[in-house]
C-alpha positions as CSV (number, residue, x, y, z in Angstrom):
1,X,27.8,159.3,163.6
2,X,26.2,162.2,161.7
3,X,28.9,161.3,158.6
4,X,27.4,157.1,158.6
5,X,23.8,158.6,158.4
6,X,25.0,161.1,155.6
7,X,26.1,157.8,154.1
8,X,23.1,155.9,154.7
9,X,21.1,158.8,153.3
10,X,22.9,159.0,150.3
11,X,22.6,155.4,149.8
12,X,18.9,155.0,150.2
13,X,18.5,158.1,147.3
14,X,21.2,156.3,145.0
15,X,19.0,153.4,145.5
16,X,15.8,155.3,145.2
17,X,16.9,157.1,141.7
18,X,18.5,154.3,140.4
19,X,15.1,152.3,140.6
20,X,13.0,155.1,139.5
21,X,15.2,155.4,136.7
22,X,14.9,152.2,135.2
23,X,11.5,152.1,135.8
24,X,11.3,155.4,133.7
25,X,13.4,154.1,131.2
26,X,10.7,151.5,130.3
27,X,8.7,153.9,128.4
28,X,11.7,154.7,126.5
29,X,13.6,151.7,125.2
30,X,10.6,149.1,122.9
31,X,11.4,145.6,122.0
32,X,12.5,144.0,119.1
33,X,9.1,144.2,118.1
34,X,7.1,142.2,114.9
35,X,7.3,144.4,111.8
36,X,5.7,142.5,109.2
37,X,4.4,138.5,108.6
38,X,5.6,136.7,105.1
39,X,4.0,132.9,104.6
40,X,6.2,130.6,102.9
41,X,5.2,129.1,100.0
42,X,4.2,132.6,99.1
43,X,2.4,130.7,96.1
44,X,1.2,127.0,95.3
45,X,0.1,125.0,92.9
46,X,-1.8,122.0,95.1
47,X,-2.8,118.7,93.7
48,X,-6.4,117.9,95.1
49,X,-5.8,115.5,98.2
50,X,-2.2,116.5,98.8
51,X,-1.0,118.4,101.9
52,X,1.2,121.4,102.5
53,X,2.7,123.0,105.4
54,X,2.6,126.2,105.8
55,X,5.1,128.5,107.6
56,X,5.1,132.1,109.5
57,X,8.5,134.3,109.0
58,X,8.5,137.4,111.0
59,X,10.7,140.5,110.1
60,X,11.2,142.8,113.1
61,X,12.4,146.2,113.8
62,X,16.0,145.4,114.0
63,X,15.9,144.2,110.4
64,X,16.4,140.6,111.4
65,X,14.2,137.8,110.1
66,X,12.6,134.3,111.9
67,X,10.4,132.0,111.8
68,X,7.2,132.8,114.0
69,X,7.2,129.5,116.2
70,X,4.0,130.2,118.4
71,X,1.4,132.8,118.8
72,X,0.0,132.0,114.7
73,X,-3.5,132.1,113.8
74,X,-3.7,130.0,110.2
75,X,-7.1,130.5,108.0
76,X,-8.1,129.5,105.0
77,X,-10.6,131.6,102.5
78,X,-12.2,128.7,101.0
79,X,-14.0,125.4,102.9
80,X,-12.3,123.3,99.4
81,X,-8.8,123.9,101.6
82,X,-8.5,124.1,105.7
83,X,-6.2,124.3,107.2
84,X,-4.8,123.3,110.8
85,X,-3.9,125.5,114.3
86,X,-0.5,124.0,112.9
87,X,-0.8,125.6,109.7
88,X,-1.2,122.1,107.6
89,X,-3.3,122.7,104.5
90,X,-5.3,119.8,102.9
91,X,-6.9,120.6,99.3
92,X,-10.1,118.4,100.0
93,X,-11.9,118.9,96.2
94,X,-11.0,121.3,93.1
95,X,-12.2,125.0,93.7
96,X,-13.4,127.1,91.2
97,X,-10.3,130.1,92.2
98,X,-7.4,130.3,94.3
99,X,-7.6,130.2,97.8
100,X,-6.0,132.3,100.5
101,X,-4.4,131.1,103.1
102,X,-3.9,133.3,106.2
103,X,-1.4,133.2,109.0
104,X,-1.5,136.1,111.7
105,X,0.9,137.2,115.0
106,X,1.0,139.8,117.3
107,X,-2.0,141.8,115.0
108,X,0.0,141.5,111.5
109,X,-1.0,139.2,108.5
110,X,1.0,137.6,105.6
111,X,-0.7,135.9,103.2
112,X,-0.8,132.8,100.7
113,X,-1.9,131.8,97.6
114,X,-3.2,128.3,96.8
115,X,-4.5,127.2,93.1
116,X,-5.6,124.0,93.5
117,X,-4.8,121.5,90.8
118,X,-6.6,118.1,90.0
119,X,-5.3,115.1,88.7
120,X,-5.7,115.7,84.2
121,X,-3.4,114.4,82.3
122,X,-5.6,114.3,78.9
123,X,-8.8,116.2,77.9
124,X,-11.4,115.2,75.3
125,X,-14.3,117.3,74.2
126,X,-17.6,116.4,73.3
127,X,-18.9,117.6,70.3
128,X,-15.6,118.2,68.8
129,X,-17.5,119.6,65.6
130,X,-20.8,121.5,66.1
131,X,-22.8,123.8,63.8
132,X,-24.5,126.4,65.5
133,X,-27.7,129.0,64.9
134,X,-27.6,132.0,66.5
135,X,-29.2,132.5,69.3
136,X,-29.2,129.0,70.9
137,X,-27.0,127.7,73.6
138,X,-24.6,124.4,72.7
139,X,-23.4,122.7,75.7
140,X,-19.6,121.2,75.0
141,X,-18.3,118.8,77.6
142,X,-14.5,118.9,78.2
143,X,-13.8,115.7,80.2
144,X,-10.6,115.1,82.0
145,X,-8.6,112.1,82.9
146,X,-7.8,110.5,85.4
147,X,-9.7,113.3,87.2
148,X,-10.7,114.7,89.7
149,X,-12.1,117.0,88.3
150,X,-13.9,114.8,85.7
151,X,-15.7,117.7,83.8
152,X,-13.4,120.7,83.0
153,X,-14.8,124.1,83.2
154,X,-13.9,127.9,83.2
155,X,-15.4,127.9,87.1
156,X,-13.0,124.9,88.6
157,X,-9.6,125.8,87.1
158,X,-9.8,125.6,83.3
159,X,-9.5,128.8,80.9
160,X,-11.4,128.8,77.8
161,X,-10.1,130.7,74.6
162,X,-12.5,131.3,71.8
163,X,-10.3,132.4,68.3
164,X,-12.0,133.1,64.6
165,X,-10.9,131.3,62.1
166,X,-11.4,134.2,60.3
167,X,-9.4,137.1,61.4
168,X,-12.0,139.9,60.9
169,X,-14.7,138.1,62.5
170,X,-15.1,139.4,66.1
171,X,-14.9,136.5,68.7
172,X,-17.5,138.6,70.9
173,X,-20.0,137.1,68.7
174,X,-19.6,133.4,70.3
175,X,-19.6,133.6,74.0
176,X,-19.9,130.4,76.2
177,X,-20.9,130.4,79.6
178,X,-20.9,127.6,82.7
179,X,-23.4,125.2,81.8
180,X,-24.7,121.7,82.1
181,X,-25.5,119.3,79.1
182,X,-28.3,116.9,78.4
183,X,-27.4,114.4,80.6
184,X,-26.7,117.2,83.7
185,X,-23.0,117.2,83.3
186,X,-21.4,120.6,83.9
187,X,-19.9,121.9,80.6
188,X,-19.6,125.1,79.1
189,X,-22.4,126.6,77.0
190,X,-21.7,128.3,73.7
191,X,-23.8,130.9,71.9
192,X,-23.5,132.4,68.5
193,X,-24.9,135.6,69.1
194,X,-26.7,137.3,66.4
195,X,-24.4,138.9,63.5
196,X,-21.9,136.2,63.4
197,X,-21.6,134.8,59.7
198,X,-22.6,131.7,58.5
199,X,-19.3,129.5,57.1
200,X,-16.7,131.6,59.4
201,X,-15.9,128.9,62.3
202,X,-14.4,129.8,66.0
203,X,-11.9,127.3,67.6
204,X,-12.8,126.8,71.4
205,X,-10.0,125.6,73.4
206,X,-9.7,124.3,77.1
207,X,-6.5,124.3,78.7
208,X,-6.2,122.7,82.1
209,X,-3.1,122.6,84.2
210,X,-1.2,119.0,85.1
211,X,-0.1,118.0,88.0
212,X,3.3,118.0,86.2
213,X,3.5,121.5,85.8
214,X,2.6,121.1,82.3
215,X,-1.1,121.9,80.6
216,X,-3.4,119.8,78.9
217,X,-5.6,120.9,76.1
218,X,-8.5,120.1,73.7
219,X,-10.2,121.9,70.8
220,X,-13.6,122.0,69.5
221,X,-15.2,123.8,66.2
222,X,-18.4,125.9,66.4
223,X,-19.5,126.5,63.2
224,X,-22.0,129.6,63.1
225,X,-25.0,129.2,60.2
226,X,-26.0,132.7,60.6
227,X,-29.6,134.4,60.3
């Protein structure tokens, strides 16, 4: 009798340490837990009406990779691209810079980037020729085709390079700016500030990228008449 409750005894404390064991052992062994967040694309080039989706890869502390199912939080930096709870982009007009897009799990972010493109397949610029005093602004109108955008400027995805003719001339002395021209059409507006010399032109040049992967261009002259 004495040797069956022994037995029992010993039992109930196997059981006993066994349990509080494992419930010990909680604090010591973690999950595979989320390490990091990559977003792919990682980068984009988006055509103005298109859509995207967007996808969450986890990497986690056993070194393996997946795909983050559930649990993602998408955001976009800009109201010219949202985004869905699905993470489905939609570039709804041509921003001025690239956007962001954000997914985030479990506290961790990976990120995005979005350049959104517009539908230009040729560029003409208005004056193409234009003599200049200093000290007055010249608007010049870079208009794209098909569009959107329909007006090309430094603040919606085009990059503006201003080159001497003359290789001493500085080409600090013509800066252009965002603008509008007479008829309230953005364009970019051009200055010859004071020093530059009469007779020594600048080419200006818009480039604008296609929705090809290729880049459009077009070229005007500013003539400066000096002082």
């Amino acid at each position: 009798m004495l040797t069956g409750r022994k037995l029992a005894l010993t039992l109930a404390f196997t059981v006993l340490v066994v349990v509080a064991f494992g419930v010990s052992c909680k604090g010591f062994f973690t999950g595979n837990t989320l390490q990091s967040v990559a977003i792919q694309p990682s980068t984009l080039d988006f055509q103005v009406t298109a859509t995207q989706q967007f996808s969450a890869w986890g990497t986690y502390l056993d070194g393996t990779r997946s795909q983050i199912t559930s649990g993602v939080v998408w955001t976009s930096d800009s109201p010219d691209v949202t985004i869905t709870a699905g993470g489905l982009a939609t570039a709804l007009i041509v921003t001025a810079s690239a956007a962001t897009i954000t997914g985030s799990a479990q506290g961790l972010d990976g990120t995005a980037t979005v350049n959104v493109i517009g539908d230009v397949t040729a560029m003409t610029v208005n004056p193409s020729n234009q003599s200049m005093s200093e000290g007055t602004q010249y608007p010049f109108t870079f208009t794209g085709s098909p569009g959107p955008p329909t007006y090309i400027t430094t603040s919606n995805g085009g990059t503006l390079t201003i080159t001497p003719f003359v290789s001493t001339v500085p080409n600090t002395l013509l800066t252009c700016t965002v603008g509008t021209n007479t008829a309230g059409n953005p364009a970019e507006s051009c200055t010859a500030n004071s020093g530059a010399v009469a007779g020594n032109p600048w080419s200006i040049v818009m480039s604008y990228p296609t929705p090809a992967g290729g880049t459009v261009t077009a070229t005007a002259t500013a003539n400066a008449s000096g002082n």
